[in-house]
N, C-alpha and C positions, 0 to 999 in steps of 0.2 A: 286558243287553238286546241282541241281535241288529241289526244296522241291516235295515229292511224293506225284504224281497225287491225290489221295483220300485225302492226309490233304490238297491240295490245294483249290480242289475244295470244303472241309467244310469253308476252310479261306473267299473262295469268298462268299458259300453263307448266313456267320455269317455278313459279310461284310454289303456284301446288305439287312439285316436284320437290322442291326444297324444302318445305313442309311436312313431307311424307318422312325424308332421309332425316332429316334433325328428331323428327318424333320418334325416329326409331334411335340415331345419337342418346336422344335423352335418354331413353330405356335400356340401353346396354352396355352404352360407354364408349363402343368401341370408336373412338376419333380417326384411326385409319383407315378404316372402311366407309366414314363420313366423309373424309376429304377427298378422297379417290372418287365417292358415287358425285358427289359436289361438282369435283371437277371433270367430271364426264359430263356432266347435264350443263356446266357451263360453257364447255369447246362445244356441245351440240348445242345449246341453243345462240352464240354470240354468231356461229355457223349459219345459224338459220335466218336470224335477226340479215345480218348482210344479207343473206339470198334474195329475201323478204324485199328490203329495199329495193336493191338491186333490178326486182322482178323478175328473178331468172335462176332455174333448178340449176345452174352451175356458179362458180367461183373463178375468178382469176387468178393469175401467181401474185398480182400486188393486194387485191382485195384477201389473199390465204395470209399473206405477209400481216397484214395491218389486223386480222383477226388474232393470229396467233399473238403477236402483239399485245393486245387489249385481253385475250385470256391470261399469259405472262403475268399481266399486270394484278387483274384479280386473284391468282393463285399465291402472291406474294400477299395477298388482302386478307388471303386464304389461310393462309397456313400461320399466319398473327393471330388470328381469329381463332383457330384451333389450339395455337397455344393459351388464349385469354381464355379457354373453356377449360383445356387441362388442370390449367393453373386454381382454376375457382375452386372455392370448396362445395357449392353445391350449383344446380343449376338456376338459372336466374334470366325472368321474363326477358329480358330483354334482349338475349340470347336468340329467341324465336324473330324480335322483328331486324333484328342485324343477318339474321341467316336469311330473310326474306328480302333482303335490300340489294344482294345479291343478282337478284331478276333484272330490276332496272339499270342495271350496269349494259344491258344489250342494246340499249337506246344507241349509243354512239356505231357498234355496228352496223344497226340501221341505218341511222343517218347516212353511212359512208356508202355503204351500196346505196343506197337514194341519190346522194350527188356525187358518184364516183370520178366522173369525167372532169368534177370540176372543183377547180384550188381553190376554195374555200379555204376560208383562216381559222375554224374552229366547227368543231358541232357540235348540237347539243347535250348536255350533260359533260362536255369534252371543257376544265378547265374554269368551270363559275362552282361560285359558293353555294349556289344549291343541290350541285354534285349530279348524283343519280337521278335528285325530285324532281330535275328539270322539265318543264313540260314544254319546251319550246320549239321550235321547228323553222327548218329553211321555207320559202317559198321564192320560186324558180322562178323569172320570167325569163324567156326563149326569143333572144332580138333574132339571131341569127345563126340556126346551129353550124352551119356549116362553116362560116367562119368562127365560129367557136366563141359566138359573142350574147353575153348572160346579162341580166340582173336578179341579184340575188337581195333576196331583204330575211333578216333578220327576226321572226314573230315569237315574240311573247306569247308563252299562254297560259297565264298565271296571272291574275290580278297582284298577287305575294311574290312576283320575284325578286331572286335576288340582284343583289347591287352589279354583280356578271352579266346578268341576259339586260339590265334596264339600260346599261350602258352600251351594250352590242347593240341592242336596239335602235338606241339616237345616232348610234355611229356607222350600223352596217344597213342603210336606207339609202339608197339601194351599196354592195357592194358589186362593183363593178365586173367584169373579167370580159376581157376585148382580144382577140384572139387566143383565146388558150390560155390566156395568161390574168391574173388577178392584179386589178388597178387599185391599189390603196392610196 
C-alpha cells in the first residue's frame, strides 16, 4: 500500500526542512536554536499531517489534544537527541538520518484525522517495531454510517514488515465497530 499522496508530500517537505536546520546545526553549533526551529516545524507540520487526513482546514479540541500529545512525545525524542549531539565530539553521519526520521513521525497524525470518528485500536506507525518505517494503513469499509457501523482491516504495505503490522494484519481482518463502538 503506497502511503497517500498528501502525507507524502507533508513527509517530504518536513524532510527538507529538517535538512536545511541540521545543515545549518552542523555549521554553527548552535543546539538551541536547532531545537526551537525543529520544534516549530514539528507542531506545524504533525498540525498539518491531522488536517491532511482529516480533509478539513480546521482542528477539533480532541484532534488539538491528541496532536499536542504526539508533538510532547517527539520533543522528549527531541531534546535526548540534542543532548547525544552536544555530548559527541564531533559530528557524525548519522546524525543527518536520525534528524530526518523525525518527518515520519506525522504518519500517526495522519492516520487519526483519517479515522477520527472511529475507536480504532492503534494506527500506524502508532506502537510496532518498525516505528516511524511503517508503511501501513487503515482501509474503511462503510456498512452503515449512521448507525455508526464499520469494517476496518488492517493493510500491510511492506513486503518487510515487521512482526507488529504482520500480526495486526491476521488479527484486525476485518476489526469490527457496530454502533460507535469497537468489537474485539
Amino acid at each position: 500500500m503506497a502511503v497517500p499522496a498528501p502525507l507524502q508530500f507533508l513527509i517530504d517537505q518536513l524532510t527538507r526542512a529538517i535538512a536545511q536546520r541540521t545543515a545549518r546545526f552542523e555549521e554553527d553549533g548552535d543546539a538551541e536554536s536547532w531545537q526551537r526551529d525543529l520544534e516549530h516545524e514539528l507542531t506545524r507540520y504533525h498540525t498539518s499531517a491531522y488536517m491532511a487526513g482529516r480533509g478539513s482546514p480546521t482542528m477539533n479540541d480532541s484532534g488539538a489534544r491528541y496532536v499536542r500529545g504526539q508533538v510532547k512525545a517527539q520533543m522528549e525524542f527531541l531534546d535526548n537527541f540534542r543532548l547525544d549531539i552536544q555530548n559527541a565530539r564531533e559530528w557524525r553521519a548519522g546524525f543527518n538520518r536520525r534528524a530526518a526520521s523525525y518527518a515520519e513521525a506525522i504518519k500517526k497524525p495522519y492516520w487519526k484525522g483519517a479515522t477520527e470518528i472511529l475507536p480504532l485500536p492503534a494506527m500506524p506507525a502508532e506502537g510496532t517495531q518498525c516505528l516511524n518505517n511503517c508503511k501501513c494503513a487503515w482501509e474503511i469499509d462503510v456498512i452503515d454510517e449512521e448507525a455508526g457501523d464499520y469494517d476496518a482491516y488492517w493493510q500491510r504495505g511492506a513486503t518487510d514488515s515487521c512482526q507488529t503490522c504482520i500480526e495486526r494484519e491476521m488479527r484486525w481482518r476485518p476489526v469490527r465497530i457496530r454502533g460507535g463502538v469497537l468489537q474485539l
